[in-house]
C-alpha positions in Angstrom: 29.8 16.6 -7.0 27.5 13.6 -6.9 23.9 14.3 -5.9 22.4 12.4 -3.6 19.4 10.7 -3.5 16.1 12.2 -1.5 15.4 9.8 1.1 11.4 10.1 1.7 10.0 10.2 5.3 7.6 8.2 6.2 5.7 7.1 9.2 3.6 3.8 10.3 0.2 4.5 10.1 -3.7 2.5 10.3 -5.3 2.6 7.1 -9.1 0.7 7.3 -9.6 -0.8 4.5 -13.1 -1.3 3.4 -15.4 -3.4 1.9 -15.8 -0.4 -0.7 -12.3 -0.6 -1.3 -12.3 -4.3 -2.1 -15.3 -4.1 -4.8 -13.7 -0.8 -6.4 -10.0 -2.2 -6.5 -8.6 -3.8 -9.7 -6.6 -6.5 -9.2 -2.9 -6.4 -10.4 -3.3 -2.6 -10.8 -1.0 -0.6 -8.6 -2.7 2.5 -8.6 -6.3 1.7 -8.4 -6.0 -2.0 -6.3 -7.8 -1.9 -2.7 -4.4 -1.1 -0.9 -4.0 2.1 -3.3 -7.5 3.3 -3.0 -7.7 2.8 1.1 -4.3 5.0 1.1 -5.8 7.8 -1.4 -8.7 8.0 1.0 -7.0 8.0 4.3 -4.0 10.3 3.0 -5.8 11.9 -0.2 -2.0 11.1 -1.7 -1.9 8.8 -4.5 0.6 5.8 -4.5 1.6 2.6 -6.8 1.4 -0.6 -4.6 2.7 -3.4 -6.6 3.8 -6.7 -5.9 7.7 -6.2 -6.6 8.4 -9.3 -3.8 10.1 -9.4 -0.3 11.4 -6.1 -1.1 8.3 -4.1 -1.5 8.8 -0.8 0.4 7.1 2.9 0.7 10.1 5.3 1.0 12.3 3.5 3.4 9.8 1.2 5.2 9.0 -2.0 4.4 6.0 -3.2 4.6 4.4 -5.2 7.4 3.7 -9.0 6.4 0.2 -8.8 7.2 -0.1 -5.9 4.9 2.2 -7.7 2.1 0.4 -10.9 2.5 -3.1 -9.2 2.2 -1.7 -7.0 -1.7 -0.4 -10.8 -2.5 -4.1 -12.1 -1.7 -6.1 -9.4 -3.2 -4.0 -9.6 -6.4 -3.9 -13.2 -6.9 -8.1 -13.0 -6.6 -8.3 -14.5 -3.3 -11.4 -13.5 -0.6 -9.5 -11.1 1.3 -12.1 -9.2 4.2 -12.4 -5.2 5.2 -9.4 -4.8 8.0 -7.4 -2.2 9.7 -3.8 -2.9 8.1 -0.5 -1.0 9.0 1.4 0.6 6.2 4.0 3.3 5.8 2.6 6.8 4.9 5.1 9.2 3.0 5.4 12.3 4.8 8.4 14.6 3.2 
């Protein structure tokens, strides 16, 4: 019998990210860039945000382009500003 794979549940959710954020992120580092330390904070979960292209996902939601576009921004070492942005939070 072939197992199948866990699908994780997630839901849409506002994460602010800060200015705090921003000056403690690491560029190009999944784990400790400004998207991955606003998650940690809102959620206390740890997750890896890379920059994988158009199919970046959490679970099985892809996400937003304002979200994408500001991970593309921050990692490339553009001025990117404190915001409210949308992204998926794993729940199961």
């Amino acid at each position: 019998m072939k197992k199948q794979k866990k699908q994780l549940k997630t839901i849409m959710a506002l994460i602010p990210v800060t200015a705090d954020h921003i000056k403690n992120g690491v560029r190009k580092d999944p784990n400790k860039c400004a998207l991955a330390l606003a998650y940690f904070d809102a959620t206390g979960k740890q997750y890896e945000f890379g920059t994988p292209g158009l199919e970046f996902k959490v679970g099985d939601i892809h996400l937003p382009d304002e979200t994408f576009k500001f991970m593309q921004d921050f990692d490339e070492g553009k001025k990117v500003k404190p915001c409210i942005l949308e992204i998926p939070v794993i729940i199961g």
